[in-house]
N, C-alpha and C positions, 0 to 999 in steps of 0.2 A: 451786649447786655450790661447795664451799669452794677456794676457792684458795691452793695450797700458795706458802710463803713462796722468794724467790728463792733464799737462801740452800742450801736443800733441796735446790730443782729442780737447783743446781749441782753437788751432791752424789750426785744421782741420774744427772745425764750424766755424771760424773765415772765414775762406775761401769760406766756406757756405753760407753765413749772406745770399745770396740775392738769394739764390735757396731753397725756404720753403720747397718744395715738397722732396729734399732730408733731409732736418732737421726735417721734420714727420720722415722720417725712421730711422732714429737716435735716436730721442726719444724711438725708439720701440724697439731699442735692448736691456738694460738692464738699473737699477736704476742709476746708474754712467751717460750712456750717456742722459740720460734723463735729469739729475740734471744738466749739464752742457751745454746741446744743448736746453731747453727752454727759459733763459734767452736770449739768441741771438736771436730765433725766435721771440721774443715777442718785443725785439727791432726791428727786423725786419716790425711789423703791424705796429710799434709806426711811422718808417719811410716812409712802403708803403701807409700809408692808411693818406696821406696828402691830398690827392682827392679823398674820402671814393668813391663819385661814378663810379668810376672808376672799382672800384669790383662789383662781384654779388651780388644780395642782399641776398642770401644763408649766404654765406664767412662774409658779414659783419653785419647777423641775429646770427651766431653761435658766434664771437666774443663781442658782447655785451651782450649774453646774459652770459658769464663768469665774465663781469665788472660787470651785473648788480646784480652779488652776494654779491659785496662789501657794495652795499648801504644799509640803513640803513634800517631795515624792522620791527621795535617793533611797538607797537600799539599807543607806544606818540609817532611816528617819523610822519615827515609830509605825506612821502607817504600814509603810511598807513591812516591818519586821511581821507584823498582825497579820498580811497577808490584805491587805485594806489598798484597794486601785485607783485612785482619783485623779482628775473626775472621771465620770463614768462616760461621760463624750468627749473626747479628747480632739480641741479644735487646732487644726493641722498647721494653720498660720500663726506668728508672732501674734498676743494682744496688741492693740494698738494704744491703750491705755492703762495708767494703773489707776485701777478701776476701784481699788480701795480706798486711794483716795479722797473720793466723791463722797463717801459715806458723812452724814452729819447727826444723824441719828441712827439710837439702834436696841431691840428690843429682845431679851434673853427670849421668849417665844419663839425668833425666830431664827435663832442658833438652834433651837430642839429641833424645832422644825425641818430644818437642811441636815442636820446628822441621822434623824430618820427616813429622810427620803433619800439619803445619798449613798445609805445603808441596805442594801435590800435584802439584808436578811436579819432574823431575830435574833440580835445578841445584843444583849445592854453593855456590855463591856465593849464591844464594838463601836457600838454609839458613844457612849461616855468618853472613850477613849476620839474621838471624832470633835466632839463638840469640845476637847479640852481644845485639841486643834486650833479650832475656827477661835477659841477665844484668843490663844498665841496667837495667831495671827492677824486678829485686832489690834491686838494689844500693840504689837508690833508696827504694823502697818496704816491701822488707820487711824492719822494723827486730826484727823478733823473732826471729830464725832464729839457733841459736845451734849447731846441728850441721851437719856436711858433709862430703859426701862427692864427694872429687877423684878423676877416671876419667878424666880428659881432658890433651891433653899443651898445651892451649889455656892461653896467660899470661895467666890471670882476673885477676888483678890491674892487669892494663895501665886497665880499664876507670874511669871518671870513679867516687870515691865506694868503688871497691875497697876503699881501704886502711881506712875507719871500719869497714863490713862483715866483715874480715878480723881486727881489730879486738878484733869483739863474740864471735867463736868461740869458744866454748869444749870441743866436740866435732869433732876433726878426724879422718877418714879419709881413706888413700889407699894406689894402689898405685903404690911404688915405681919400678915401670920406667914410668911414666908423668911421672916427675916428674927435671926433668933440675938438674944443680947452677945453675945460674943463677936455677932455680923455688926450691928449699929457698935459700938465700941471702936473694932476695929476700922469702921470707915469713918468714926468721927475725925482720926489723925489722920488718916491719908484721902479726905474725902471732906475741904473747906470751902470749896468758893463755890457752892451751888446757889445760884439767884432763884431756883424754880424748883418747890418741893411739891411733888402730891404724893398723900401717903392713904392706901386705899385700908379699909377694914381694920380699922384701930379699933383695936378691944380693951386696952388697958391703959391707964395715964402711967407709960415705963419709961422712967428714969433716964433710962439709956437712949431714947427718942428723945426727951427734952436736950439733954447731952448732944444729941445729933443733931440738932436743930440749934444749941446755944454755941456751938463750933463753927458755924457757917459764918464768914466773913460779911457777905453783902445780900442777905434773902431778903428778895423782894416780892415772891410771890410764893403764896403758905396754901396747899387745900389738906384739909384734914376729914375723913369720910369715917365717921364713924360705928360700930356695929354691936354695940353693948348697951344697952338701955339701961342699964343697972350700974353703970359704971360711973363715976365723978370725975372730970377730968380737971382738976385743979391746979396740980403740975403744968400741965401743957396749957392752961389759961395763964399763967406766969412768964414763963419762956416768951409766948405771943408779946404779952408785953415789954418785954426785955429787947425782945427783937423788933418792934412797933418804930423804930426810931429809920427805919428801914424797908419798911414794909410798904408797897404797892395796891397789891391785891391777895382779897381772902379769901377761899370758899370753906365753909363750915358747913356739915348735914352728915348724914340726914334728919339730925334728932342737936339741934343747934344748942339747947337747954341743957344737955350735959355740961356744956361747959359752961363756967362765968363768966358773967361779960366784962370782967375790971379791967380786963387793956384795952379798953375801948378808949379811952379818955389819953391813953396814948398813939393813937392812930392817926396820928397829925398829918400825915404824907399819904394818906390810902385816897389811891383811884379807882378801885372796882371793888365792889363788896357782896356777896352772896351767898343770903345765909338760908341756906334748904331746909325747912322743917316738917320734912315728907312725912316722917314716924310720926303724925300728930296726936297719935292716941294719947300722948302722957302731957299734952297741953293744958288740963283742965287744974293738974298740980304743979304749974308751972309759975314759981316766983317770977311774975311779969314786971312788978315793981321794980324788983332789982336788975333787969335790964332796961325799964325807963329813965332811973336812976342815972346807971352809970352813961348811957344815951345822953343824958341831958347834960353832964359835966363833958360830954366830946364836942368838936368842929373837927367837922369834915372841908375844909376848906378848899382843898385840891379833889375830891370827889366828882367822876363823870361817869360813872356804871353802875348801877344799883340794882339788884335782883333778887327776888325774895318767893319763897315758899311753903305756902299754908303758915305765914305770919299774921299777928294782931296788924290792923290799919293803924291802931296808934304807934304800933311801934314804927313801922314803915314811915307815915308823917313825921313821926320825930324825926329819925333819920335826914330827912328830906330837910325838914325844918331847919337842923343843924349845917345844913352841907355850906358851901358858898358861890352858888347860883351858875357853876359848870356842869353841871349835871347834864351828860350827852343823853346816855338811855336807863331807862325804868323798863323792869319785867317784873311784875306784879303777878304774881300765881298762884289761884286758890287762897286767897286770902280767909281766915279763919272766919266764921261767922257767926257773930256775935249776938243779945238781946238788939242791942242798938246798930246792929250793922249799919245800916242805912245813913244815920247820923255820923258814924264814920268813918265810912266811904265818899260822903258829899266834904267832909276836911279832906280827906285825901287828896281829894281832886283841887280841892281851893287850894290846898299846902303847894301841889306840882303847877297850877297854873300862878300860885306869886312867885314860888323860888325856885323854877327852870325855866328860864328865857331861853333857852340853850339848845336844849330837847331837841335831838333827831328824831329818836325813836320808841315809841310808847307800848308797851304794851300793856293791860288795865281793867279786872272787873267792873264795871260799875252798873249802880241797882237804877234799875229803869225811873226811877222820884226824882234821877240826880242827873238828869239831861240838861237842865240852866247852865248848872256846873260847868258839865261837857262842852256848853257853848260860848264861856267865859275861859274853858282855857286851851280851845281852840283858835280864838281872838289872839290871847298874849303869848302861846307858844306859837313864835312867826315861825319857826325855823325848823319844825312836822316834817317828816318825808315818809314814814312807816307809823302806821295804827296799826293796831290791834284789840280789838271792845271784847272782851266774854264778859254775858251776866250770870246768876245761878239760877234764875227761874226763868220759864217762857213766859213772852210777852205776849199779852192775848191784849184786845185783837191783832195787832200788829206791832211793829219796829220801825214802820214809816219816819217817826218823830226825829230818828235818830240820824235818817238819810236826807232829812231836810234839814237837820244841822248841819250836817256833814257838808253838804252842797253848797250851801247860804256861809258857813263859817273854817272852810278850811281857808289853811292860809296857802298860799301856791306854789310851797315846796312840796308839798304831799303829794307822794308816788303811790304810795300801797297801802292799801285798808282791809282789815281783813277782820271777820268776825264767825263768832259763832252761830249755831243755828236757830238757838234759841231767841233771837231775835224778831227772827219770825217776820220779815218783811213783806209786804202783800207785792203780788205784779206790779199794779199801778204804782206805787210806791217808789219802787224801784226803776221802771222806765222812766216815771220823773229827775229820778236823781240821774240816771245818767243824761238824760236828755240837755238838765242845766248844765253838768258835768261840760259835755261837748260843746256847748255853746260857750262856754267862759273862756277860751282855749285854751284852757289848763294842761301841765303835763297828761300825759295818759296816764290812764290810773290801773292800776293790778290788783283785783276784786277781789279777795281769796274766802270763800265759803268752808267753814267747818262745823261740822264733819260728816253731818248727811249730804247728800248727791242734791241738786239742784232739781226742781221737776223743771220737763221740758217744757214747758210754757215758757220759765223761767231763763232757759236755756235761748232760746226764740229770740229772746226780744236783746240780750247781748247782741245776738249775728243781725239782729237789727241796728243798733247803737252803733257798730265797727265804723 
């Protein structure tokens, strides 16, 4: 049998990472694939198991009890003094790796999580005293962990080796009302080179967050979720800018208007930008000038991700307007709806078909008036591979119009089209478009209907078209 060169097999788990079930059968073909497909697996837990309940508790009983062979077990160690036995399955052979290593991420969740299942009985002192454990022995041991995620109101940092660990982050999450001003303070100083901040449920523009945010060396990538409607965040619209010199990517929501938009005109270097404005109820008393303002003194000139929700179309066109013509994908979501919607939604569409030549992937209200559009900037966008159309209203009588555009004027990178139902496509309609579809030998195309079920008529004449 020839034996594939190491380099390959790495290449080949690489591809794997996110399918476990085929990297067990890897491991089991011989000591080579085993020594080179466990480390990937093991990053793989370190990644899936960010929301440990998410798994069964089988899956996430047999993985801790592998970690809980690390800890310390002599008779002066604390567990043992507690009367505390670990692990609770005590596997009879040498580990064959140090399995700590592997770790690349890692989320306080599921530190709780393995101290109460490794625990079977109700004592919080028990636990607590358990999960200081596992932290030493992070701390300690695993020196590759470079993401985390903070859930707990516990001062991690107090612990021996904390601050090297704290250190090496450079993916920080956390939420907010978890984390009190004495926690941000002290992880400003031991807690600087983080590239990657999300910080979930931010109620206040505090002081000691801008501070945590204005100590970070090289952050490149900022989301801020906020959950106070009444709240101005002024401060942390400051900072953004201060840091804008650096800055990659943004996510802002769900209520994007609390904050000011003045560092926007310093946003020279952002590549993805997504501003959520889910909480739309307060849009109506929303200074919109003063984000088209400061929108218009910006260039986006390295811009290729753009994503927005229950935003004005003008602002989004601006946006667009300002970028410089890398623009890979647009996700257009619920756009707010205006007297003049219609009027600007057919700019929207003009603004994305002059300045993204570039466009992979679309996704896009548009009001059934503004199909011409549709078919002018499926002409100049050559380089389409993913659609997506939702409108707000049903199309009566039909959405035909839209699937003889589609057919007549995609360009021949287009893999996947996917729309809503309110389209409303008739049968005929439809077998025509695929019918041209299969004759132009186009890639094959992935149809995706949302969100009512297909009638089987409709159903039919696909297993016809195959």
């Amino acid at each position: 049998m020839v034996q594939l060169v190491e380099d390959v097999l790495l290449l080949i788990f690489i591809e794997l990472q996110n399918d476990p079930a085929s990297l067990y059968s890897c491991i089991l073909v011989n000591k080579t694939w085993c020594r080179i497909a466990v480390p990937i697996l093991w990053k793989y837990f370190s990644y899936a198991y960010k929301n440990p309940y998410n798994h069964k508790r089988e899956s996430r009983e047999k993985l801790y009890n592998v970690i809980a062979h690390f800890l310390p077990n002599s008779s002066k160690d604390k567990l043992a003094k507690n009367d505390i036995k670990l692990p609770l399955n005590l596997i009879s052979n040498m580990l064959l790796f140090n399995y700590m290593e592997f770790f690349t991420r890692l989320t306080s969740a599921l530190i709780e999580d393995m101290a109460r299942l490794l625990i079977k009985e109700n004592s919080n002192y028990k636990i607590n005293l358990v999960e200081n454990e596992i932290y030493n022995l992070i701390y300690n041991r695993c020196k590759n962990i470079r993401h985390f995620n903070w859930n707990t109101q516990t001062q991690l940092y107090l612990c021996p080796n904390a601050e090297e660990f704290f250190s090496n982050i450079r993916s920080l999450e956390f939420n907010f009302l978890f984390i009190t001003p004495v926690m941000l303070l002290k992880l400003a100083v031991i807690c600087q080179n983080i590239m990657d901040l999300k910080i979930h449920d931010c109620d206040e523009d505090s002081l000691d967050l801008v501070l945590f945010i204005k100590m970070q060396n090289n952050l490149r990538s900022l989301s801020l979720n906020f959950n106070n409607k009444e709240e101005q965040y002024i401060q942390l619209s400051n900072v953004i800018g201060q840091k804008a010199v650096t800055l990659k990517k943004i996510t802002l929501g769900p209520v994007i208007t609390l904050i000011r938009p003045t560092f926007f005109p310093s946003l020279t270097y952002l590549r993805y930008l997504f501003l959520n404005n889910n909480d739309c109820d307060l849009y109506e008393s929303v200074n919109w000038q003063e984000w088209e303002h400061y929108i218009n003194m910006t260039t986006f000139p390295y811009l290729q991700y753009l994503k927005t929700l229950y935003l004005l179309s003008g602002i989004e066109c601006l946006i667009i307007e300002r970028s410089g013509e890398k623009i890979l994908e647009i996700d257009v979501y619920h756009p707010l709806k205006t007297q003049d919607y219609p009027t600007e939604n057919k700019r929207l569409i003009k603004m994305i078909s002059l300045r993204c030549p570039k466009i992979i992937k679309l996704t896009l209200d548009v009001d059934p008036g503004n199909l011409e559009e549709i078919s002018n900037l499926l002409s100049n966008c050559s380089l389409l591979e993913k659609i997506y159309f939702t409108t707000k209203n049903y199309i009566y009588p039909n959405g035909d119009k839209l699937l003889k555009i589609m057919s007549n004027k995609s360009p021949a990178t287009l893999r996947e089209f996917s729309f809503v139902d309110k389209w409303n496509f008739s049968l005929k309609g439809l077998e025509s478009f695929l019918e041209d579809w299969k004759n132009k030998n186009q890639f094959p195309i992935k149809f995706t209907h949302y969100y009512k079920e297909f009638p089987k008529s409709f159903c039919w004449v696909f297993v016809k078209k195959m």
